[in-house]
C-alpha positions as a Markdown table, in Angstrom:
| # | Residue | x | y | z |
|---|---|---|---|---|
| 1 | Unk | -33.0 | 54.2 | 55.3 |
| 2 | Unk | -33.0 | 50.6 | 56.2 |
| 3 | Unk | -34.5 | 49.7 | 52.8 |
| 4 | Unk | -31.7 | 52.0 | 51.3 |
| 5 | Unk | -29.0 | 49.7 | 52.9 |
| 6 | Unk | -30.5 | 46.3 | 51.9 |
| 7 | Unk | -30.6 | 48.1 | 48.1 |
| 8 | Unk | -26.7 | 48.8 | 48.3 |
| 9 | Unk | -25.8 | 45.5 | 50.2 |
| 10 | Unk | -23.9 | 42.9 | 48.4 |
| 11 | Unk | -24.9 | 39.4 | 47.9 |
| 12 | Unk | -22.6 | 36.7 | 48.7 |
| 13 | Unk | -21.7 | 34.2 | 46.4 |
| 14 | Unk | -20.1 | 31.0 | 46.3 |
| 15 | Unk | -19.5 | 30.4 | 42.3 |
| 16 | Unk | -19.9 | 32.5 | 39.3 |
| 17 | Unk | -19.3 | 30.8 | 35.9 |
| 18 | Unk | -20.0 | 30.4 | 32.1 |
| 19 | Unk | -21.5 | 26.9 | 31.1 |
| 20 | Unk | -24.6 | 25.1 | 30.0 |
| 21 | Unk | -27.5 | 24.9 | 31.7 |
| 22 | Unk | -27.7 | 20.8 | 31.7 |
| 23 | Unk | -31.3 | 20.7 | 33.4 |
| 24 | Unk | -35.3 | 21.6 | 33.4 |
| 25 | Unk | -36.6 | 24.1 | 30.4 |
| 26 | Unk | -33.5 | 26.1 | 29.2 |
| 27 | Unk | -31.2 | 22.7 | 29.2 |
| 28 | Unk | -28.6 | 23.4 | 26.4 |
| 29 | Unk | -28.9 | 26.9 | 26.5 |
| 30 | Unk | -25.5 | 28.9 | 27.4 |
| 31 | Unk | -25.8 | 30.7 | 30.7 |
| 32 | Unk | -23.9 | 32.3 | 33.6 |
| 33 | Unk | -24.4 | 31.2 | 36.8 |
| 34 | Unk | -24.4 | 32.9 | 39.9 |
| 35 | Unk | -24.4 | 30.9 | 42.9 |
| 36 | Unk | -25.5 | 32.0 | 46.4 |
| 37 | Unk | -23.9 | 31.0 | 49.7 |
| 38 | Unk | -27.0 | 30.0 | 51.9 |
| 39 | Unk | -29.8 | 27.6 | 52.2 |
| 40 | Unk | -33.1 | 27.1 | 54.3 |
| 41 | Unk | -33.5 | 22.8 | 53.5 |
| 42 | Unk | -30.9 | 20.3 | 54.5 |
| 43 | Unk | -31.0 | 17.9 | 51.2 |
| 44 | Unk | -29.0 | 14.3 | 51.9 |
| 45 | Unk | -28.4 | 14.4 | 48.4 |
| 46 | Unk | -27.3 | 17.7 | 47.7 |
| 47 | Unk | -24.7 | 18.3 | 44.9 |
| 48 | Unk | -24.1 | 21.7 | 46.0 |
| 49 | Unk | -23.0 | 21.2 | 49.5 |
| 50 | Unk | -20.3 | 24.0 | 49.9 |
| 51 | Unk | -22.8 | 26.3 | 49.5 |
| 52 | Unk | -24.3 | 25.4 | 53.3 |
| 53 | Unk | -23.4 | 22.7 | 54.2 |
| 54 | Unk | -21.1 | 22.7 | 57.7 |
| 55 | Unk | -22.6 | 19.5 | 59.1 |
| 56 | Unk | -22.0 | 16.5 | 57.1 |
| 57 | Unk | -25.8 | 16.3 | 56.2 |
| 58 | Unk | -25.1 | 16.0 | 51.9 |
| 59 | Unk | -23.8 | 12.2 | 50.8 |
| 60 | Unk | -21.9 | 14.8 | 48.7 |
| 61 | Unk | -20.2 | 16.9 | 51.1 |
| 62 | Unk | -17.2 | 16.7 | 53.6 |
| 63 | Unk | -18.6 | 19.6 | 55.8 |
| 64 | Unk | -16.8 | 22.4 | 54.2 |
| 65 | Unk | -18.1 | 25.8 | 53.1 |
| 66 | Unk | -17.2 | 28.1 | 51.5 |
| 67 | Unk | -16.3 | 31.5 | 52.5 |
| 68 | Unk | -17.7 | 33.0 | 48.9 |
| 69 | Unk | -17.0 | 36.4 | 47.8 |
| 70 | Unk | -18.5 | 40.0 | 47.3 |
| 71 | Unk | -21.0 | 40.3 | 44.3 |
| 72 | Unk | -22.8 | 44.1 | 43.6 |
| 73 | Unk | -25.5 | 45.6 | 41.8 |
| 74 | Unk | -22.8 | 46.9 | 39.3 |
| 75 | Unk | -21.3 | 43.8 | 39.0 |
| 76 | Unk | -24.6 | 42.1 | 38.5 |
| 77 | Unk | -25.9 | 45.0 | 35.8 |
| 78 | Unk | -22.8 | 44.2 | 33.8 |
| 79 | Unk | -23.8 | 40.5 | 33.9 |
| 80 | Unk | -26.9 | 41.0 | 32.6 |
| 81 | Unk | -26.0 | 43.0 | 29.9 |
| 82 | Unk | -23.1 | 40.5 | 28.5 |
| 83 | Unk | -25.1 | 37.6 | 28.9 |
| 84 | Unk | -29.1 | 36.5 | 27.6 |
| 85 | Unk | -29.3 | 34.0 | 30.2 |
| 86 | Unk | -28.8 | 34.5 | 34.1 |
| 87 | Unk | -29.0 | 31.2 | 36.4 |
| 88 | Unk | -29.6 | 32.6 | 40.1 |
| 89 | Unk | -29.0 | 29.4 | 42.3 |
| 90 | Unk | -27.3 | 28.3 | 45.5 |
| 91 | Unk | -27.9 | 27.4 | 47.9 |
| 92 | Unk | -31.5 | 29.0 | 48.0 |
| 93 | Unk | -31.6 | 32.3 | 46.1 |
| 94 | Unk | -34.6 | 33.4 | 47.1 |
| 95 | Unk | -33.3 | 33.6 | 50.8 |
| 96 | Unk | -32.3 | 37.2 | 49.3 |
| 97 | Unk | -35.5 | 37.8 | 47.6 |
| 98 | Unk | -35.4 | 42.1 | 48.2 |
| 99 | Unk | -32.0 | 42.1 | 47.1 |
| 100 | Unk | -32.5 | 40.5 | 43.5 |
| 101 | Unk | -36.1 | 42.5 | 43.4 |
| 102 | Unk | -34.6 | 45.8 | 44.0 |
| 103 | Unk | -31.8 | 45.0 | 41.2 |
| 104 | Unk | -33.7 | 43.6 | 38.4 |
| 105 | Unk | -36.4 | 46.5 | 38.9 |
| 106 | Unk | -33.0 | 48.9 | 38.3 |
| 107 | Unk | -31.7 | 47.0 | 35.7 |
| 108 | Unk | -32.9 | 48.0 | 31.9 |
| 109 | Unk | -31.3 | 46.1 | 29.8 |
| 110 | Unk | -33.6 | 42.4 | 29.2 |
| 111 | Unk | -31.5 | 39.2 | 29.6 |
| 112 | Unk | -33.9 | 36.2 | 30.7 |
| 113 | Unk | -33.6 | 35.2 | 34.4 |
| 114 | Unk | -33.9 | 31.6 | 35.7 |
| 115 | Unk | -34.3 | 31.2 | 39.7 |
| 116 | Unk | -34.0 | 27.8 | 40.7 |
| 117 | Unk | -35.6 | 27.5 | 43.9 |
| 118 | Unk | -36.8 | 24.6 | 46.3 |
| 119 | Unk | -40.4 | 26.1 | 46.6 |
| 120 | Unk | -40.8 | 27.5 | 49.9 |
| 121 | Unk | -40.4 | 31.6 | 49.5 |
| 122 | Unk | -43.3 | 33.0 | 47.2 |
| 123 | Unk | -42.4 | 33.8 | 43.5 |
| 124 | Unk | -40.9 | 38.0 | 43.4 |
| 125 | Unk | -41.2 | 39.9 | 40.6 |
| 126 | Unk | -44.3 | 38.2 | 38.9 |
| 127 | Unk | -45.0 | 41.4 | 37.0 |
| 128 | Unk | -41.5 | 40.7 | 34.9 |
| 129 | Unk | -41.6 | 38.9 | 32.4 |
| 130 | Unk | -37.7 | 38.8 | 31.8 |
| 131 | Unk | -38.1 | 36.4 | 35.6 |
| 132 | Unk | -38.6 | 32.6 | 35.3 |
| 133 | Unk | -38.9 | 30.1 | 37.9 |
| 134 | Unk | -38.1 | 26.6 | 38.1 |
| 135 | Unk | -39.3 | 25.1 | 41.7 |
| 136 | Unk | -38.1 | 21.8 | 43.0 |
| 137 | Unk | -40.2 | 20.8 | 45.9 |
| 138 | Unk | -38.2 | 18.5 | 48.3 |
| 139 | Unk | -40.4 | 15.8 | 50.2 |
| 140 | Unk | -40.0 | 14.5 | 53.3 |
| 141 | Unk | -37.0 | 11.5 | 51.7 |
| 142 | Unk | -34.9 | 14.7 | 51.1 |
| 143 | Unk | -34.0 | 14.8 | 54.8 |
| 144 | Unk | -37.0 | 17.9 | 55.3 |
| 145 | Unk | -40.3 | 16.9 | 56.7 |
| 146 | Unk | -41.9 | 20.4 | 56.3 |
| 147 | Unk | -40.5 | 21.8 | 53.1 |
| 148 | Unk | -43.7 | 21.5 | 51.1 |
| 149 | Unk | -46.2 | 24.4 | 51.8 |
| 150 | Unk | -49.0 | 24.3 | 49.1 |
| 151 | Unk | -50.1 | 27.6 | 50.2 |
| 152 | Unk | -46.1 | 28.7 | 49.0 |
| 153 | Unk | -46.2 | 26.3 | 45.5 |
| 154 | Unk | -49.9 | 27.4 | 44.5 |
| 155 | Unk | -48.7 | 31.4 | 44.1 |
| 156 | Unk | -46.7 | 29.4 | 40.9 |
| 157 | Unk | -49.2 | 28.1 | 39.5 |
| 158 | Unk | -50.2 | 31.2 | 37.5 |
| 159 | Unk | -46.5 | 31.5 | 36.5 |
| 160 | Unk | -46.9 | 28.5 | 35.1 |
| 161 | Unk | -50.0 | 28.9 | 32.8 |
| 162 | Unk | -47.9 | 31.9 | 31.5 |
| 163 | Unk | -44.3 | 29.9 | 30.9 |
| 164 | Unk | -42.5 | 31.4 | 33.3 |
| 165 | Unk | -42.6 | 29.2 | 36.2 |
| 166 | Unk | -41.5 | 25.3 | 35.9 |
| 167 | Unk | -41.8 | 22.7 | 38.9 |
| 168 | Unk | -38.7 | 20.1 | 39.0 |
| 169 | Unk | -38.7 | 16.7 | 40.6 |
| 170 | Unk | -35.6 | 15.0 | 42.0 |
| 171 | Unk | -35.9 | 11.6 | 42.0 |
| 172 | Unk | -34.3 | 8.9 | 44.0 |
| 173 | Unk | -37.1 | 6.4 | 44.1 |
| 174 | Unk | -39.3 | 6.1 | 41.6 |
| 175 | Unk | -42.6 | 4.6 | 42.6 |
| 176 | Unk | -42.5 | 6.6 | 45.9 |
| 177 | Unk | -41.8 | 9.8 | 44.1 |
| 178 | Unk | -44.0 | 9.2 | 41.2 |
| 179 | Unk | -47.2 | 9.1 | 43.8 |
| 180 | Unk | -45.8 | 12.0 | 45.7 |
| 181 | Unk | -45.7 | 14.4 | 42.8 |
| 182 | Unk | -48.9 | 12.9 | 41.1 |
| 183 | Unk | -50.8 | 13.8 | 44.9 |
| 184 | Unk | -48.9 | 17.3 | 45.3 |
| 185 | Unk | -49.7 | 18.1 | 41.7 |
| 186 | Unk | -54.0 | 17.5 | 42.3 |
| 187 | Unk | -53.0 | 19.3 | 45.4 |
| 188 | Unk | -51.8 | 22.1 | 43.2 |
| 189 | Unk | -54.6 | 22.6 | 41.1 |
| 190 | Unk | -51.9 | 22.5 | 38.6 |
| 191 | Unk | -54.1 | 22.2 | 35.3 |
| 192 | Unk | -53.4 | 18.4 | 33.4 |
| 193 | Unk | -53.0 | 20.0 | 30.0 |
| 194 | Unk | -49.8 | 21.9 | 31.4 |
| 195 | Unk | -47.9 | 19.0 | 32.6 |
| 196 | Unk | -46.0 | 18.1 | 29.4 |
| 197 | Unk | -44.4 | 21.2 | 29.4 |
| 198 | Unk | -44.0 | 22.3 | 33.2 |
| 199 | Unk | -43.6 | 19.5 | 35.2 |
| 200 | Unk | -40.0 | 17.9 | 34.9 |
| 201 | Unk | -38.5 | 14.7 | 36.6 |
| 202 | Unk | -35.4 | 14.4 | 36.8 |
| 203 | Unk | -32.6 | 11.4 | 38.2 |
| 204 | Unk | -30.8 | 12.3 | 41.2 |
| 205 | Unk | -26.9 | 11.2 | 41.3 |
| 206 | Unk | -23.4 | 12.6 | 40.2 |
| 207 | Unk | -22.5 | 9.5 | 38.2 |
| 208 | Unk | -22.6 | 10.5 | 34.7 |
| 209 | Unk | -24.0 | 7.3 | 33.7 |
| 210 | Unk | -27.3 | 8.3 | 35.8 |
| 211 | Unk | -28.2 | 4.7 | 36.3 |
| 212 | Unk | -31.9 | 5.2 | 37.0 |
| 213 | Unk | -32.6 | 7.7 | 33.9 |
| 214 | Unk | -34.1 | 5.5 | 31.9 |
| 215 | Unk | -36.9 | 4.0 | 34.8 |
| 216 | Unk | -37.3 | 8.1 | 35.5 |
| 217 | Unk | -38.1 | 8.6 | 31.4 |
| 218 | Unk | -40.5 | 5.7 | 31.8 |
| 219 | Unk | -42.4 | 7.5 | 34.5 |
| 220 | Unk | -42.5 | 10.7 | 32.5 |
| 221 | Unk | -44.0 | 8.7 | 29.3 |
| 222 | Unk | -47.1 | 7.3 | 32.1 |
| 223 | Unk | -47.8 | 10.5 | 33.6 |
| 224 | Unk | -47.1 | 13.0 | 30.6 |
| 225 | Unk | -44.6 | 14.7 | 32.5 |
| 226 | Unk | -41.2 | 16.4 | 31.0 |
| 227 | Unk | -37.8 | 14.2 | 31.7 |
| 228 | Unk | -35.0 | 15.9 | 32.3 |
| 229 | Unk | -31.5 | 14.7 | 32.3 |
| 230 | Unk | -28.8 | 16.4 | 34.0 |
| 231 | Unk | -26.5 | 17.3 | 30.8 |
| 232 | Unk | -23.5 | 18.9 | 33.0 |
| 233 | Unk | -22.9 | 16.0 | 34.8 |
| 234 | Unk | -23.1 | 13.5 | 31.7 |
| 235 | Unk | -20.4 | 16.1 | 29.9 |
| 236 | Unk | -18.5 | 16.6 | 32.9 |
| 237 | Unk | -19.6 | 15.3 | 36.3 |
| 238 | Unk | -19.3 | 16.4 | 39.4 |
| 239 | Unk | -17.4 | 19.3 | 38.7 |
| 240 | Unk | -17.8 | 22.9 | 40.3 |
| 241 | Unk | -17.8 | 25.3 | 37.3 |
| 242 | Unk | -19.5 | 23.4 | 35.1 |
């Protein structure tokens, strides 16, 4: 019975909106979001902040969460059939990893699904192919010491090799970070010829100008990695709902 009750239980979410995704593999594409209330890390650069954030830790936050709202498998099974992409963020989505297994196993309809997830629960549902992953790692400039668990990021790796999983750099400092992913990638095993197309980097910051985009693109053209701009926040900025 208790596997029952976590089957019928609602998630909680903090936002649920129509826009574009504006980073990593499906950038451009039109999506809805659905953004969980809850997270493991404690990022000082979080954009997100309302999602966990009760302390003051985000540059981004004023300490405020927020209360969120009800969200059901029916609810959810109607959003998959209306829309071909699903973003499942937060916050950390996979801190409700058997609730989102047990509803896309009942769902039948085949919208693609995009977790974005910091890397330290193991993928779910690798035997779906309608479920993608993109994986940020956060090292230890983040503000979390002990988020990286290679034993976590390697169960990926096979993901990757088949396009559904995508790791995701934040960066904030570009010769530190570039030797940091270069080390956790050999770490990895994480095959060289995939890097063009499954390693992203990406600028950290909310001002739509993204002053150090263009050092981060020249650190994707030395490594052959994938840069990513944050499209939202050029269009828009900081805005919730977009």
């Amino acid at each position: 019975m208790e596997g029952k009750g976590k089957e019928m239980e609602a998630l909680r979410l903090s936002e649920r909106f129509y826009s574009i995704q504006g980073e990593g593999p499906f950038s451009g594409v039109p999506a809805l979001f659905l953004r969980v209330l809850g997270c493991n890390l404690r990022c000082v650069w979080c954009d997100s902040p309302y999602t966990w954030d009760r302390w003051g830790i985000s540059r981004y936050g004023d300490g405020k969460v927020d209360e969120g709202f009800p969200y059901t498998f029916e609810e959810f099974s109607e959003d998959a059939s209306r829309y071909s992409l699903l973003v499942l963020t937060g916050g950390e989505p996979l801190l409700y990893s058997d609730i989102w297994e047990s509803w896309v196993r009942r769902i039948e309809v085949n919208p693609l699904l995009q977790f974005e997830t910091n890397g330290t629960f193991p993928p779910i549902l690798m035997d779906d192919d309608r479920v993608h992953f993109v994986v940020s790692p956060k090292f230890p400039d983040s503000g979390n010491p002990d988020a990286i668990d290679p034993d976590v990021l390697r169960r990926y790796v096979p993901l990757v090799e088949k396009g559904r999983a995508f790791f995701k750099f934040v960066i904030t400092d570009v010769e530190r970070d570039e030797g940091n992913i270069r080390d956790l990638l050999h770490r990895l095993g994480l095959p060289e010829r995939t890097w063009p197309f499954s390693v992203f980097v990406m600028p950290e910051g909310v001002d739509p100008a993204l002053p150090i985009a263009p050092e981060v693109a020249e650190m994707a053209l030395r490594n052959g990695w994938r840069y990513s701009d944050r499209l939202h926040i050029r269009l828009w900025g900081n805005v919730r709902g977009k």
